[in-house]
Every structure is written in C-alpha cells, then in structure tokens.
VEXDREN-2710 file (C-alpha; in Angstrom, 1 decimal):
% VEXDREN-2710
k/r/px/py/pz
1/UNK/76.8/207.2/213.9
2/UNK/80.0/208.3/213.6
3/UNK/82.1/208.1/217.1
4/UNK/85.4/209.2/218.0
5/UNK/86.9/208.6/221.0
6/UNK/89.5/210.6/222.2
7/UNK/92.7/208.9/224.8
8/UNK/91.6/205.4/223.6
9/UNK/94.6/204.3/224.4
10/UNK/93.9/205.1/228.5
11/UNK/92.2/202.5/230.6
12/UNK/89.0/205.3/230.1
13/UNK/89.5/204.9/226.6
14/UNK/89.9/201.4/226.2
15/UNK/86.9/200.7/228.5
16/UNK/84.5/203.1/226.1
17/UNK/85.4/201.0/222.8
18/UNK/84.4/198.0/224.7
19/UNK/81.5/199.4/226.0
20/UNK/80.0/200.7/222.6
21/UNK/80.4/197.3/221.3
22/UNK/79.1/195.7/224.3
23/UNK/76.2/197.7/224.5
24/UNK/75.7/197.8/220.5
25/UNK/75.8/201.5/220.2
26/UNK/75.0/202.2/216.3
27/UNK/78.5/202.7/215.3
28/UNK/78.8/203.1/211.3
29/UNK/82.4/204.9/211.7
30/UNK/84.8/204.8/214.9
31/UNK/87.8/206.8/214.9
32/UNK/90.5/206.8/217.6
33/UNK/92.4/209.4/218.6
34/UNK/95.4/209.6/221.3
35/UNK/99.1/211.4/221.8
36/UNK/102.0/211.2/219.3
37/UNK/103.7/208.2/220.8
38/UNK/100.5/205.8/220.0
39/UNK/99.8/207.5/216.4
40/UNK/99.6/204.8/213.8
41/UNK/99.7/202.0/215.9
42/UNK/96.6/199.5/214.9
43/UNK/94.3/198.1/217.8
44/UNK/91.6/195.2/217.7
45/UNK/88.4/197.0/218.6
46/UNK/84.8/195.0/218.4
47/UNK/84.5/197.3/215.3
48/UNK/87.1/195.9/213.7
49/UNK/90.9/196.5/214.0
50/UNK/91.3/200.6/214.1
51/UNK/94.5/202.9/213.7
52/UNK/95.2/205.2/216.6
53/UNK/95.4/209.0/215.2
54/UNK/96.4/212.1/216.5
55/UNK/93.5/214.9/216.3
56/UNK/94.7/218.2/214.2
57/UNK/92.9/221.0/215.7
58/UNK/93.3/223.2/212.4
59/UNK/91.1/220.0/210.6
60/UNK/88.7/218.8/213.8
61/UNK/87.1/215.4/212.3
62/UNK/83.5/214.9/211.2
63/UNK/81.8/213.3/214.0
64/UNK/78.2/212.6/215.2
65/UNK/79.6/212.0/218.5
66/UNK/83.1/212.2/220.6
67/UNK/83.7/211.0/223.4
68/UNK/86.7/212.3/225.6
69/UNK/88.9/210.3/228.1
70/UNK/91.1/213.3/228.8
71/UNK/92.8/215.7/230.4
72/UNK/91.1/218.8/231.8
73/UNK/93.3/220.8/230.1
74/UNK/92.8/219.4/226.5
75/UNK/88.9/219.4/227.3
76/UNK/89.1/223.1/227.6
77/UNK/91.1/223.3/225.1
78/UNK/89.4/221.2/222.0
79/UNK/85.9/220.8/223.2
80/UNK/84.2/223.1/221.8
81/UNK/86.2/223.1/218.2
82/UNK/84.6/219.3/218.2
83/UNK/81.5/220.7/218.8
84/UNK/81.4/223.5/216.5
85/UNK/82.3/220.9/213.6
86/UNK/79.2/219.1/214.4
87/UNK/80.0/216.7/217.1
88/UNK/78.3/215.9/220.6
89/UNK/80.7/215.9/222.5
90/UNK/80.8/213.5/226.1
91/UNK/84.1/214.9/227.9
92/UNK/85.1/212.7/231.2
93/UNK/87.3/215.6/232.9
94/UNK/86.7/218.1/235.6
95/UNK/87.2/221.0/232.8
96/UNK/83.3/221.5/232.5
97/UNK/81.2/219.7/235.0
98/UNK/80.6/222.9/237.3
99/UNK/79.7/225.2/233.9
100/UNK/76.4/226.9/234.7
101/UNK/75.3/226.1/230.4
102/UNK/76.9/222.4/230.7
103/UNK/74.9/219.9/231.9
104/UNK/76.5/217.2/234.3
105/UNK/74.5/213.9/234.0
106/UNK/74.1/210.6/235.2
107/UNK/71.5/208.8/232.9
108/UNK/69.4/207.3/236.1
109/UNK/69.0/210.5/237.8
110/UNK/69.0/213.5/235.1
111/UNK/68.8/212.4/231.9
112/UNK/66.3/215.4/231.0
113/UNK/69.4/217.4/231.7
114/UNK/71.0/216.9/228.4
115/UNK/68.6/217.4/226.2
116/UNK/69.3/220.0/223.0
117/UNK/72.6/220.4/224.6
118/UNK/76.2/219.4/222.5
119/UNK/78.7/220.0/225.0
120/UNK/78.1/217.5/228.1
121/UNK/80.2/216.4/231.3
122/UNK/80.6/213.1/233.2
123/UNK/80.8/213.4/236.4
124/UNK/83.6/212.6/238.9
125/UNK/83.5/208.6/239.1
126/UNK/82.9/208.6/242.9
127/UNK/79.9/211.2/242.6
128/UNK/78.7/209.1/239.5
129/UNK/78.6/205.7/241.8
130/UNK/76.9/207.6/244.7
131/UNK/74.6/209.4/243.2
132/UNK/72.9/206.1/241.5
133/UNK/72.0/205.2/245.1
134/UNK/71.1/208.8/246.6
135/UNK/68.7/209.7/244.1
136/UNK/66.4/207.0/244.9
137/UNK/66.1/207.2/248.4
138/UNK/65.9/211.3/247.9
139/UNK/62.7/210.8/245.8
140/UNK/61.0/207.9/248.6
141/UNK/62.3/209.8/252.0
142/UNK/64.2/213.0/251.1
143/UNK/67.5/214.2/252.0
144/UNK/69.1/216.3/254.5
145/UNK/72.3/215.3/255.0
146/UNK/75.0/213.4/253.5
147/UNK/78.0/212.1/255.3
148/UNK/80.4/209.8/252.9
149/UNK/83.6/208.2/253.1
150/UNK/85.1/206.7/250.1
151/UNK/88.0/204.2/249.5
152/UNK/89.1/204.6/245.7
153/UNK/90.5/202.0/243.9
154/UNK/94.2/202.8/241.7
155/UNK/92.0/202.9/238.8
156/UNK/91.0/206.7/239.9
157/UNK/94.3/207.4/238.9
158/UNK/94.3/205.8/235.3
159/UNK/96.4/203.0/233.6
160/UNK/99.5/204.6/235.4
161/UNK/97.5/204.0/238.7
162/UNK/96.8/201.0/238.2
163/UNK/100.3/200.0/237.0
164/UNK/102.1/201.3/240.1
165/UNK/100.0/199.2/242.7
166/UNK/100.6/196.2/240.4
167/UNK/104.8/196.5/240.5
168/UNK/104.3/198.2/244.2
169/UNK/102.7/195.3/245.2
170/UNK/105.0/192.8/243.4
171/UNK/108.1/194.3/244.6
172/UNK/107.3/193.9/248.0
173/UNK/106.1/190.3/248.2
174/UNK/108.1/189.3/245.5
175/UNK/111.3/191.0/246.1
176/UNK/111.1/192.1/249.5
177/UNK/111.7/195.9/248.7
178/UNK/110.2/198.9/249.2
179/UNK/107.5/200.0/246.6
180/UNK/108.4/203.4/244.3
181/UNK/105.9/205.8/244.1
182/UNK/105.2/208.6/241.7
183/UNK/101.5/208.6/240.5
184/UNK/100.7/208.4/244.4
185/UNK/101.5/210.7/247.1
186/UNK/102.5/207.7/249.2
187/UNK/103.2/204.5/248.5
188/UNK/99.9/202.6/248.1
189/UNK/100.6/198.6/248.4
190/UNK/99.8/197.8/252.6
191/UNK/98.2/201.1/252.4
192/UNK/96.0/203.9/252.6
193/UNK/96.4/207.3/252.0
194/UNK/93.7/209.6/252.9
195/UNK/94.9/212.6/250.2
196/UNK/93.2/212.5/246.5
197/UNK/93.9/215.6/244.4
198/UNK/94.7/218.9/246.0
199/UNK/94.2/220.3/249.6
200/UNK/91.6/223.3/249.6
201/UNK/91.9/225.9/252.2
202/UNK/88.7/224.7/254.1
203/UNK/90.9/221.5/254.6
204/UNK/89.2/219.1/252.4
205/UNK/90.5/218.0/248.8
206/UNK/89.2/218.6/245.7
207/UNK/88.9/215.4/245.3
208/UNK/86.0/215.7/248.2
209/UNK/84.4/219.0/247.2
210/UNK/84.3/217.3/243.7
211/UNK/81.1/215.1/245.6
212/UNK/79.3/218.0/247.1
213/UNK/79.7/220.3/244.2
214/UNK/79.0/217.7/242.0
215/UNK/76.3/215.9/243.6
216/UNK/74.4/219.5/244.0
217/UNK/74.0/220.2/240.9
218/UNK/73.2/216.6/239.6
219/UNK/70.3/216.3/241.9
220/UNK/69.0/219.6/241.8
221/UNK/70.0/220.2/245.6
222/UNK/71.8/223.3/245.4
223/UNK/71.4/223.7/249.7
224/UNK/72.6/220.0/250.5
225/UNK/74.5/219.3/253.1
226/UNK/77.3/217.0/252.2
227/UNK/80.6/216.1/253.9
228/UNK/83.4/213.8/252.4
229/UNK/86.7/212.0/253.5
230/UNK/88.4/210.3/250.2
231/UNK/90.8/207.8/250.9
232/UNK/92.8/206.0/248.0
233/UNK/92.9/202.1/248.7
234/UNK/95.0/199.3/247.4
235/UNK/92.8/197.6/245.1
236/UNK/93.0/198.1/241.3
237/UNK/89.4/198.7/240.0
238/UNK/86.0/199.4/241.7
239/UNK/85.2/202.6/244.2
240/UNK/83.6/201.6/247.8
241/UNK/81.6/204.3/249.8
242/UNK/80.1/204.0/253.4
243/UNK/76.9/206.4/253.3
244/UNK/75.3/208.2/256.1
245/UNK/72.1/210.2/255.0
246/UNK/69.8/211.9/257.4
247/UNK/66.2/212.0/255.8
248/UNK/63.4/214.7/255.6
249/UNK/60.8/211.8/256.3
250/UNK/61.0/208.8/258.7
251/UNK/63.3/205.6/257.1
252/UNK/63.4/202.1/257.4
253/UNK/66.4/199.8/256.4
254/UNK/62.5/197.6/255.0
255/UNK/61.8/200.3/253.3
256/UNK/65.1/201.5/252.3
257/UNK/65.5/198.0/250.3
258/UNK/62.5/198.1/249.0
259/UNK/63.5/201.3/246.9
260/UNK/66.7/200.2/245.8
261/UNK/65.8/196.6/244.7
262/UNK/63.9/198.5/242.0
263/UNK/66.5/201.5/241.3
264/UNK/67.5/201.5/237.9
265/UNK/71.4/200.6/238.1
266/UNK/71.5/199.3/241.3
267/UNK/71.9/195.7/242.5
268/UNK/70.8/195.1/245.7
269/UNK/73.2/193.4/247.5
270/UNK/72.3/192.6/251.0
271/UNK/72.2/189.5/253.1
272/UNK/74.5/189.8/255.8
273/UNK/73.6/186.7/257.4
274/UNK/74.9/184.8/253.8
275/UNK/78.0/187.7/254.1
276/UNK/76.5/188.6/251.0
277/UNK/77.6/193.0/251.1
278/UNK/79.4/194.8/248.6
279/UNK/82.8/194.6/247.5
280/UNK/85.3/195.5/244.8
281/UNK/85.7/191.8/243.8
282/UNK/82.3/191.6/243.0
283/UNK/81.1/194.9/241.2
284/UNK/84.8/195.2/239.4
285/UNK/83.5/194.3/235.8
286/UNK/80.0/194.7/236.0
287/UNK/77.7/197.6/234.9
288/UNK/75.4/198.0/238.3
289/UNK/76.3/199.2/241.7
290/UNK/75.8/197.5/244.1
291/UNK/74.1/198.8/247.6
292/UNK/74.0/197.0/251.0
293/UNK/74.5/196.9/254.4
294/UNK/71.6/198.7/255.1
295/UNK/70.8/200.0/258.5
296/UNK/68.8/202.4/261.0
297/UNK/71.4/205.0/261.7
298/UNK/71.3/205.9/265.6
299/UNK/72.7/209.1/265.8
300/UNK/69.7/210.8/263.4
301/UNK/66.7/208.3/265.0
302/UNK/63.9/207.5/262.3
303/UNK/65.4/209.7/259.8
304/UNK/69.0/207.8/259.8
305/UNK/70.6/205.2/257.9
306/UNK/73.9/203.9/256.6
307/UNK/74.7/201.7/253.9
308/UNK/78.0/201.0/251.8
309/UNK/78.0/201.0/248.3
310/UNK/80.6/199.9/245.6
311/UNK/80.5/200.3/241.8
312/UNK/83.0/199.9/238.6
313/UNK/85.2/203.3/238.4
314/UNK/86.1/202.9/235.3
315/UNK/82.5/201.6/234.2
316/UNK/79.8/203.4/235.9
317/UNK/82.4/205.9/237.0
318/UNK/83.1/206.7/233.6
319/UNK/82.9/204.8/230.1
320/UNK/79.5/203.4/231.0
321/UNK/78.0/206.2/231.8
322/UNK/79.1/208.3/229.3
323/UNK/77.7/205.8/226.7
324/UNK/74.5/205.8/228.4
325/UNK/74.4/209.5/227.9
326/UNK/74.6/208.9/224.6
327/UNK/72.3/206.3/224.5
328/UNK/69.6/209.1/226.1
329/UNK/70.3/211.2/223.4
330/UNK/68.4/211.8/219.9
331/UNK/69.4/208.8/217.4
332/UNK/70.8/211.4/214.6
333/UNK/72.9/213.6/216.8
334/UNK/74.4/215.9/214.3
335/UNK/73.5/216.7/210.8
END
C-alpha cells in the first residue's frame, strides 16, 4: 500500500504514522507531506526515517491511500485532486463530514458506510468517542434522547493546544504569572471555559451541533434528540463526556453493563466501590474507551441512565479511527 499522510508534522499526524506501524497496516511506501517550513526536514517513522514534503497540487502523488490531518480549508481544497489521481482518501476535518455522497464513519458502528466509496470523513473526535458507547446501548434498548456534556482536553486544539496549557500552566506555578493565551478564548490552566468553536444563533457552538449533526447521520437517527454543553478542560490529552440517554425500552445499569463489557472498542470501566471510573489519566494512550459510572437515571424512570465516558482525542478521536477505516476497507484500494 502506498500511504501518504498529509500534516504529519501535527500531533494528528504524528499520532497516524505511529498508529499504522503499531497496528501493522501493509505499508510498502509512506510519504509525508506538511507546510513549507517542515519541507525537507527527515523524521524517524516505524517505517523507517522519512523526508517531510510539500504536496504540488499541479503533480498530486500516486497513492493507494491518504490520509489527511488538516485544515478544513485544504480538505476542500485538495481532496478530491488526491482522489481523482487514484487515492482513498481519509480526511480528519469538518470540510466533508455533513456531505450527503460522503460517508462519515466510525468502524464499530457503520463500517458498511464506506464501502465503494473514495472520499471519506472522520468524525469530530467528541462524536467519535460517544458514539462507540451510544451505538451499543441503541441496538439493546433504543434511544430517544441524548443529553451530553463534554470536557475536552487541549489536544482538541492541536500541538498548539497542547503547547499553551503546558507553558500556561508552567508560568503560573513556576513563575507566579499570569498565563498568555491565544489558541484559547480564555486562559485554560485553573480553568474551564465553556466556548469551543463558534457561537450559532440558536446559542450553542459549533462545536456542540458538531455532536448532534454528526451523531445523526452516523447512527442512522436522522430525528434524534440530542443536546450538548462543550466545555474545554485543562488536561492535555483524552475527551470525558457525562451521558444522559432516555431509552425506547426499559434499562438497567445490569443490563446496561452487560452490553458494553462486550462492545467492540469499549472497556468497561466500572467499580465504584474500588474508585475504579474513567479518567483522562487512564484512557490517554490507549486505543478503547472507556465507559462507567453507570446508573438508573431518575428523571426518565426505567428508561433513564447516565454514565461518563472518556477516550483518547487524538486516538479514537482521530488517527485511530481513521486507520481503522482503512483497515475496513478492500486490501488493494486503488489500481
């Protein structure tokens, strides 16, 4: 296979090389591709030490498969010139995820969705995470409602993200000063700050309607009723979520379990008693997410429950799952 992966220099980018060797993805050629300042610059990859290039679009490369960590903008851009010479092409922006002819897939829950097609989208990370948990519990008990409230690591945000908590956070208990900010609305270090992406004028973000949108047309559920309140946290990797569903057929936490302990791509992680939960500390790295604090919900009787989950969003938000995309998809992917 041949595989490119486009913003391999981004923490996207960097986590999709390591997954295709991690994973052992059939990789006979692996270009990399990022912006002018990284162009020629050589990086150890578990394919061997590669040279960062800058893609021409007046000579797209010969590729089975590209996979892209970036922008929107360049997605709509360049997309489809990869996939006209040949390649499939995995893009990780917003650019085409709400395209009636692309399919938006999560490997667990739709993986029939991108069969035959060459151009398909990753979802947003936080949809991604969630929806490895809904889908389960839709099959077993149904859904009606969805009511979520997220707290997104700096990793939502990229490298840069990442980076400014880091020297926020050191400035402040180092130094004693007051953190900069400039990839955040807010300072994040000590903080929260309940604003990702841009306001809409029904008063949620686009961050939010990113999850219902998103989650719709993953699951099939063009009618579900979903609510969310994104809130960016000061941790550096791993997305947390605190789920209320209200279900078409009666629920138990029992029973609840019992379908997630056998979800593909979901650990199970649930023995309060041991204050065993889920956490950042413990799904940052790692490929499941994980699902616990499982419990009758009051307010919707027999058909309630809440439960927290928390996965990887740079792994199962993104560079994971776009691999295992590929993975689902025929073994000779272009001719």
């Amino acid at each position: 296979m041949r595989v490119g992966v486009f913003g391999a220099t981004g923490a996207v980018g960097k986590e999709l090389v390591q997954v295709l060797g991690d994973r052992g993805y059939p990789v006979t050629e692996l270009r990399l591709f990022a912006s002018n300042r990284s162009a020629g610059t050589r990086i150890p990859t578990p394919f061997g030490e590669k040279t960062i290039e800058v893609y021409d679009p007046a000579s797209p490369p010969k590729l089975d498969l590209a996979l892209l960590a970036v922008s929107g903008d360049w997605s709509k851009a360049h997309a489809r010139e990869l996939v006209a010479a040949g390649a499939v092409v995995v893009d990780n922006s917003s650019a085409f995820r709400l395209e009636k002819d692309v399919p938006l897939v999560v490997p667990e829950v739709n993986a029939a969705a991108a069969e035959g097609a060459r151009l398909i989208a990753n979802p947003n990370c936080t949809t991604a995470i969630l929806a490895v948990a809904l889908a389960p519990l839709h099959a077993e008990f149904g859904l009606r409602r969805v009511i979520v409230s997220t707290y997104q690591a700096s990793s939502g945000a990229g490298a840069e993200g990442m980076q400014e908590l880091e020297d926020g956070l050191r400035e402040m208990l180092v130094n004693g000063g007051q953190p900069r900010n400039s990839v955040f609305r807010h300072p994040l270090p000590m903080n929260l700050i309940p604003h990702i992406d841009s306001f809409q004028p029904n008063g949620y973000t686009r961050e939010e309607m990113k999850v219902t949108w998103e989650t719709r047309k993953i699951m099939g559920l063009p009618d579900l009723l979903i609510s969310c309140t994104a809130v960016r946290v000061p941790t550096l990797r791993a997305h947390a979520e605190a789920v209320t569903i209200e279900t078409e057929r009666p629920v138990t936490p029992e029973a609840a379990r019992r379908v997630l302990s056998t979800a593909p791509g979901v650990k199970l992680t649930d023995d309060v008693e041991n204050a065993i939960y889920p956490m950042p500390l413990t799904a940052s790295g790692r490929y499941d997410v994980e699902a616990g604090r499982i419990r009758s919900n009051p307010v919707f009787g027999d058909r309630g429950l809440d439960f927290f989950v928390c996965g990887d969003q740079l792994l199962k938000g993104a560079a994971l799952n776009a691999v295992q995309i590929a993975e689902a998809l025929p073994v000779k992917l272009a001719a």
